[in-house]
C-alpha positions in Angstrom: 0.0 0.0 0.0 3.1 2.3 -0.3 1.4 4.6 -2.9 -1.3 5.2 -1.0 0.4 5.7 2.1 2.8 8.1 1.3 0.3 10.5 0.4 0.8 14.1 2.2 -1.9 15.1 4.6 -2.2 17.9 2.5 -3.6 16.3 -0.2 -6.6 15.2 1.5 -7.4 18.4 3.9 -7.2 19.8 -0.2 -10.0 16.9 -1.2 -11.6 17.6 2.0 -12.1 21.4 1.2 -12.8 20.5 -1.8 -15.8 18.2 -0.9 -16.7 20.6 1.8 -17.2 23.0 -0.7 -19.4 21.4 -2.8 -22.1 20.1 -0.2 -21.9 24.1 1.3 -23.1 24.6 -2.1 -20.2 26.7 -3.2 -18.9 27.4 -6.6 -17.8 24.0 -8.6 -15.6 25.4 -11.2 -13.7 27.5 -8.6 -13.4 24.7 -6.2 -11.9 22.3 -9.0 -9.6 25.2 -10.0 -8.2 26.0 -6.6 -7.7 22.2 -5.9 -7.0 20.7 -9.4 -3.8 19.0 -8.8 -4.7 16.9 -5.8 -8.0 16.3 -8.2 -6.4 14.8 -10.9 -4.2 12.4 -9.0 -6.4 11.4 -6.4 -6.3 7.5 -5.4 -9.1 5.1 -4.2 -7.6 5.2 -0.6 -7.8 9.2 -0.8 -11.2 9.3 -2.0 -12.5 6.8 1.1 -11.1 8.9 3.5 -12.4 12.2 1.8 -16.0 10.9 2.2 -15.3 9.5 5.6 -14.0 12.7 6.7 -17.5 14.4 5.7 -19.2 12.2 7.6 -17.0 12.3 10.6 -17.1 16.1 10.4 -20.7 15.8 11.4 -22.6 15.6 7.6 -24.9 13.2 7.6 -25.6 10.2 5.6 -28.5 11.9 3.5 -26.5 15.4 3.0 -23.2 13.3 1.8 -24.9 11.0 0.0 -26.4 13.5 -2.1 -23.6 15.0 -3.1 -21.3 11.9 -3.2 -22.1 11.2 -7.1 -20.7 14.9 -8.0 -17.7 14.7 -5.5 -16.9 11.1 -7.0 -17.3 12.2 -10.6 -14.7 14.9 -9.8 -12.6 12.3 -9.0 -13.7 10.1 -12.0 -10.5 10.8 -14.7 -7.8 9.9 -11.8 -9.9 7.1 -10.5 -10.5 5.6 -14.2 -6.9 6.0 -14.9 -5.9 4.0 -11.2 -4.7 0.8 -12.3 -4.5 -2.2 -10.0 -3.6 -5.4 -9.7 -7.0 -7.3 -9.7 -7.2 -10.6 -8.5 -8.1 -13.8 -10.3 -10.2 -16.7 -10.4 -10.2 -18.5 -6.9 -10.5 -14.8 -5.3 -13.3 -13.5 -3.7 -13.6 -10.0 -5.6 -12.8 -12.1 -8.9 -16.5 -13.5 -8.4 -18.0 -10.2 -7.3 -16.7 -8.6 -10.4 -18.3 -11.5 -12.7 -21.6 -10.9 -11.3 -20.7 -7.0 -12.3 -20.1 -7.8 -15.4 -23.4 -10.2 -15.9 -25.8 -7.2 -14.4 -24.3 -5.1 -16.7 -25.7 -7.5 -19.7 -28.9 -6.8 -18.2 -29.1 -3.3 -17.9 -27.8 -3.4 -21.8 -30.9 -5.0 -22.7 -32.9 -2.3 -20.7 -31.3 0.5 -22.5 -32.1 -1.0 -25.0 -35.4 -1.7 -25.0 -36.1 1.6 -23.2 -33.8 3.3 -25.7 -36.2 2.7 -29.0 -39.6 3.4 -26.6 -38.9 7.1 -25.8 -37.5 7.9 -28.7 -41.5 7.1 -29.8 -40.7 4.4 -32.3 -42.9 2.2 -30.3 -45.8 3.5 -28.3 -46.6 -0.6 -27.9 -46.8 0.0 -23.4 -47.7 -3.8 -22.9 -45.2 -4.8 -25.2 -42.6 -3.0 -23.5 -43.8 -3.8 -19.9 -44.1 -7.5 -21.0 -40.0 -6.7 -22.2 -39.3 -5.6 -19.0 -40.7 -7.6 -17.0 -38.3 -10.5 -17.2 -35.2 -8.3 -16.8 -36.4 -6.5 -14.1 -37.3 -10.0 -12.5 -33.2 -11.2 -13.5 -32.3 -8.2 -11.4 -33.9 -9.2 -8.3 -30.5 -11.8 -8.1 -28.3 -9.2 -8.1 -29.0 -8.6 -4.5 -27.4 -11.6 -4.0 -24.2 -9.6 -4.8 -25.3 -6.4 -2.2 -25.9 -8.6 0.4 -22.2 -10.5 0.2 -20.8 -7.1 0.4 -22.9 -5.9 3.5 -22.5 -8.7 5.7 -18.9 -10.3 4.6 -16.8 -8.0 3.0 -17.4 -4.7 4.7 -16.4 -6.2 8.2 -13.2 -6.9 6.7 -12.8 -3.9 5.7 -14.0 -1.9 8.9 -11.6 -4.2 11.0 -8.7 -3.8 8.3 -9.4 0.2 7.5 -9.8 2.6 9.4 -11.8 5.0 7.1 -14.8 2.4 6.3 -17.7 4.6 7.3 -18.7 6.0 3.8 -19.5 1.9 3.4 -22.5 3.2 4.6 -23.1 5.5 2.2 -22.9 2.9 -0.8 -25.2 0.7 1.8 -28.2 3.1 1.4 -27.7 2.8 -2.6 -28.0 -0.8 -2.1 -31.5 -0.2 -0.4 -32.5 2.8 -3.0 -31.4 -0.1 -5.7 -34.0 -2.4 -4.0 -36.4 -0.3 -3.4 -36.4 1.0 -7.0 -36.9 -3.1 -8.0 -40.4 -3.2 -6.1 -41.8 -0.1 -7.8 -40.9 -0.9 -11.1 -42.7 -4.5 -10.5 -45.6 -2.6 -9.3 -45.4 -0.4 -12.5 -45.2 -3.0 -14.9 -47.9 -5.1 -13.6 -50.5 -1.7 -13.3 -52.8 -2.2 -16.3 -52.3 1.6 -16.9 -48.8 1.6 -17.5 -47.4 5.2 -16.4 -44.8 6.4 -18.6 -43.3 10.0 -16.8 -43.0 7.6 -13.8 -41.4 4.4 -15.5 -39.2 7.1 -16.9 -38.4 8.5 -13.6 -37.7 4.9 -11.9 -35.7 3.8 -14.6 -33.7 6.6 -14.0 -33.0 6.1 -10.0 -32.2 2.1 -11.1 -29.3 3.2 -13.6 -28.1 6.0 -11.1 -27.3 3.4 -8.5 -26.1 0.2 -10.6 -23.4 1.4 -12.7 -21.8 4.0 -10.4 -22.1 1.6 -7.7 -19.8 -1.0 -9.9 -17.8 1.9 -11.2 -17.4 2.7 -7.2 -17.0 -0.7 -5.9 -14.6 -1.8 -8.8 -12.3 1.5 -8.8 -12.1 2.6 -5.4 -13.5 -0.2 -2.5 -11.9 -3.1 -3.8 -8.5 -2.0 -4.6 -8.8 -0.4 -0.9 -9.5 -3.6 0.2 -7.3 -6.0 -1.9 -4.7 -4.2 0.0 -5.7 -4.0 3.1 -7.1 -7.3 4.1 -4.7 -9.9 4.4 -4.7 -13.0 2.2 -6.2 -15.8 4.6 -9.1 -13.6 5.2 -9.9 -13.6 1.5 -9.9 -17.4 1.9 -12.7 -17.2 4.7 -15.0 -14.4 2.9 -15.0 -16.8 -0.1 -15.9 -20.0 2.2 -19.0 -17.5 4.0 -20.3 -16.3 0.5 -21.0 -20.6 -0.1 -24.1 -20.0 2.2 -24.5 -16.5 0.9 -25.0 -17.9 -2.6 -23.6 -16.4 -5.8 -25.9 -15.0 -8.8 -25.9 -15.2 -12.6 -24.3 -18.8 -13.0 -21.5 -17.5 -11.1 -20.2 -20.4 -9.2 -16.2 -20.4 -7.3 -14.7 -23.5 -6.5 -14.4 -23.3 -2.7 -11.6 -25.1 -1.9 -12.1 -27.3 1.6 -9.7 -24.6 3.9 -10.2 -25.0 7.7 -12.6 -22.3 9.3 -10.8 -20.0 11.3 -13.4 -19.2 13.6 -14.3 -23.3 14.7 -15.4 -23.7 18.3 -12.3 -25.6 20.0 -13.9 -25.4 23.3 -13.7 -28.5 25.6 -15.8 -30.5 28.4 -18.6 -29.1 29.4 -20.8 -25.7 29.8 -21.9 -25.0 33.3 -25.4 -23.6 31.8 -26.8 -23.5 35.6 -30.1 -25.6 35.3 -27.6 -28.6 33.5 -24.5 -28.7 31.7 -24.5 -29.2 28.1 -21.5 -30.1 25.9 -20.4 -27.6 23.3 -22.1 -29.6 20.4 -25.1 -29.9 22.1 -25.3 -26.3 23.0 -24.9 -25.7 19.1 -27.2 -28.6 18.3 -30.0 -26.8 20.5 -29.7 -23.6 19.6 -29.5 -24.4 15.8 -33.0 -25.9 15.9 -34.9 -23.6 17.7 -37.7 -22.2 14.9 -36.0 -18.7 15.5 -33.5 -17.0 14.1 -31.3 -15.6 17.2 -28.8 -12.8 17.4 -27.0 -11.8 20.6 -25.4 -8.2 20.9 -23.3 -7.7 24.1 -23.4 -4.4 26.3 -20.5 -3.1 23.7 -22.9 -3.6 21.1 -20.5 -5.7 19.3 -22.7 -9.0 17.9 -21.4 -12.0 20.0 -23.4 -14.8 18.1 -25.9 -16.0 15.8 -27.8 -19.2 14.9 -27.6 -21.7 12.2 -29.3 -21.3 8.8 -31.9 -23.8 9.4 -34.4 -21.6 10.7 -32.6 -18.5 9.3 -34.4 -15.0 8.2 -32.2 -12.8 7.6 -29.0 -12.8 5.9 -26.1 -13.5 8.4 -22.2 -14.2 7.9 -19.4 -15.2 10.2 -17.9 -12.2 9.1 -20.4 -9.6 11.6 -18.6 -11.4 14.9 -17.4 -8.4 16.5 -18.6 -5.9 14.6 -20.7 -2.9 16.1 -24.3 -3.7 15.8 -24.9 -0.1 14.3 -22.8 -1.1 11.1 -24.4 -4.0 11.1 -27.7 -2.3 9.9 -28.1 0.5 6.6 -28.0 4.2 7.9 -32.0 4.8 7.3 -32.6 2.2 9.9 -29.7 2.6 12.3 -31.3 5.8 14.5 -34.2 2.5 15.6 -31.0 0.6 16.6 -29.7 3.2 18.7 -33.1 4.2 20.2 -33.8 0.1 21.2 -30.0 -0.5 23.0 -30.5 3.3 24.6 -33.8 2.6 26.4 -32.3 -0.7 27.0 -29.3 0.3 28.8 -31.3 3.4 30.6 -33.8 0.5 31.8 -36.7 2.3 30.4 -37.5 -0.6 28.9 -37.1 -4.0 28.1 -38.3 -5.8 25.4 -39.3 -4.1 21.7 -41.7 -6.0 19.0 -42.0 -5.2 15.5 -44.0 -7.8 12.6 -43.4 -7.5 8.8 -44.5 -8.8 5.9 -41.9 -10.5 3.8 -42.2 -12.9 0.3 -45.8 -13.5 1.6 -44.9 -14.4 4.9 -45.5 -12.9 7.9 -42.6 -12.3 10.0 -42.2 -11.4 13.9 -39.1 -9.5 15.1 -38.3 -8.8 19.2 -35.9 -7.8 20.6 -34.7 -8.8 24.5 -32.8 -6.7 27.3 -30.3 -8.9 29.0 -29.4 -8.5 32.6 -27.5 -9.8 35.2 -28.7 -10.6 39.6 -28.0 -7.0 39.4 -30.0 -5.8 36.9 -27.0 -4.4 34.7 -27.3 -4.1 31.0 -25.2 -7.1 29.8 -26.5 -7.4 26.1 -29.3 -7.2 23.7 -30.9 -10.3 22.0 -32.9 -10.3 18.6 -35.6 -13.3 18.2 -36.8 -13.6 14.7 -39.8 -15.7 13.6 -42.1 -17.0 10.9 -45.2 -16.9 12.7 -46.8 -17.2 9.5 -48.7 -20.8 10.7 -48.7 -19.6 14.2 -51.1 -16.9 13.5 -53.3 -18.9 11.4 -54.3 -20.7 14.4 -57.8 -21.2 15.8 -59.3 -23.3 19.0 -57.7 -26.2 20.6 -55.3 -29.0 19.6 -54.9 -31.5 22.7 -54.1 -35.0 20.6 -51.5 -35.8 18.8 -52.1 -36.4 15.1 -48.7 -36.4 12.9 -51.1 -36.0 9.7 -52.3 -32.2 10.2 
């Protein structure tokens, strides 16, 4: 990481100003002027720790990510022009960059299609939603790809650099991303197929993908190539195995040892019995709950197996602060939960959603010791989908309902 490290700290208070500039709404072409040369050599570490000092500097998430697509584009001639040494086949970012370039066929064919429709050679709407349709259906797997970066690789990263925070920043794109996906399903299945809208949404998905690769693929993963050592490459790429891969994309996994095995011995003193460490796993694993445990540093301790499984988990969160565990729209309801917590105001929080037609419970658990100290948080997820469907009595056994 030499080049990047023996930049001046110059250079970034220039980018900083820079940036600082542009959210306070101040001239651009002035700002570019007075700061060009740092501009036009500025490096994928540099622009990381420009955005993370806007955040740092008290910005918030919405302010900087509003202006992060002008600040990177600033940057975009000396960031095109950084070459790396990408990695190949057998690596994990080898795999993330094929699904890249597979999405990218995709949104080709949207152009496309979209391309000869509002130039008004073909006013045909259900012939282009029925065109659309599909795609926008083959780019509900690309989440696949958001959620390997959310819950594998950026822990790396936040435990190997530093300046991670603006992670959350491309986080919320991933959300606007999927949030963009559900309206344009509900567009092109309305009857009355609204064109200044499909315009408009089309728009939002195309703002997020392709700067998000050009981002990802430019200035994260040479950050990260470099920063992460090798073995925990090796681990990320045995995690993403339960994560699962999209667009064909399949890597040969080789059969490395798990660094994070329980090597624990003889017995757990559980104080109503004693279990042995399998049988502890064994039990917890096939609960019907999907179970998280956050301590009192709000650093996630555990969770359960994928049998009963909800919501996407990795081995890679162990350690990591709750808050990053969670997008920034979403992370002040964190906060607020662990706060009242802690305070003792309260105790237990419930939430229920709807999910894939299913309907999902979500609560959340203050732990405390004999002394009624804050030792933890725990987060019970359930498909209570059955379970509410429920009526009267059942008092006999019958294996055939």
């Amino acid at each position: 990481m030499s080049e990047f490290i023996n930049n001046s700290t110059w250079r970034i208070e220039a980018l900083s100003d820079f940036s600082r500039g542009l959210i306070r709404g101040e001239n651009g072409k002035m700002l570019v002027e007075k700061h060009r040369e740092a501009i036009e050599s500025v490096n994928p570490m540099e622009a990381m720790q420009v955005l993370d000092q806007m955040l740092l500097e008290g910005f918030s998430t919405e302010t900087v990510k509003a202006y992060v697509g002008k600040i990177i584009n600033s940057f975009f001639k000396s960031l095109s022009a950084y070459k790396w040494d990408s990695p190949g086949e057998g690596h994990f970012l080898y795999y993330l960059m094929l699904e890249n370039r597979e999405v990218e066929k995709v949104m080709a064919e949207i152009k496309s299609i979209t391309k000869v429709f509002f130039k008004g050679e073909n006013e045909n709407i259900p012939q282009l939603a029925k065109q659309l349709r599909p795609l926008v259906d083959k780019l509900k797997e690309y989440e696949l790809h958001y959620i390997k970066k959310e819950i594998i690789l950026f822990p790396y990263i936040e435990m190997a650099f530093p300046q991670y925070h603006c992670l959350q920043l491309m986080w919320s794109f991933h959300d606007d991303f999927r949030r963009s996906l559900k309206s344009l399903e509900l567009l092109l299945h309305n009857e009355q197929l609204d064109k200044v809208q499909l315009t408009k949404e089309l728009g939002y998905l195309f703002f997020v993908v392709l700067p998000i690769i050009f981002r990802e693929e430019q200035i994260v993963f040479p950050v990260a190539i470099r920063a992460i050592p090798e073995k925990d490459w090796i681990e990320m790429l045995k995690q993403s195995n339960e994560t699962g891969w999209c667009y064909g994309v399949n890597p040969n996994i080789n059969d490395t040892p798990d660094i994070m095995d329980n090597t624990i011995l003889g017995q757990i003193n559980l104080d109503t019995g004693f279990l042995k460490p399998e049988q502890l796993i064994l039990l917890l694993n096939n609960l019907p709950v999907d179970i998280t445990f956050v301590d009192e540093h709000d650093e996630v301790c555990y969770f359960s197996g994928g049998k009963h499984r909800i919501f996407p988990r990795s081995k890679a969160i162990i350690g990591r602060k709750v808050q990053n565990c969670h997008p920034p729209e979403s992370v002040h309801i964190v906060n607020e939960i662990i706060a009242a917590f802690r305070t003792g105001k309260k105790d237990h929080a419930d939430f229920w959603i709807q999910m894939k037609g299913r309907f999902i419970q979500i609560r959340y658990f203050a732990l405390r010791n004999e002394l009624g100290e804050y030792k933890g948080t725990i987060e019970l997820s359930q498909d209570a989908t059955e379970i509410r469907q429920l009526q009267g009595e059942r008092r006999l056994l019958d294996w055939n309902i």
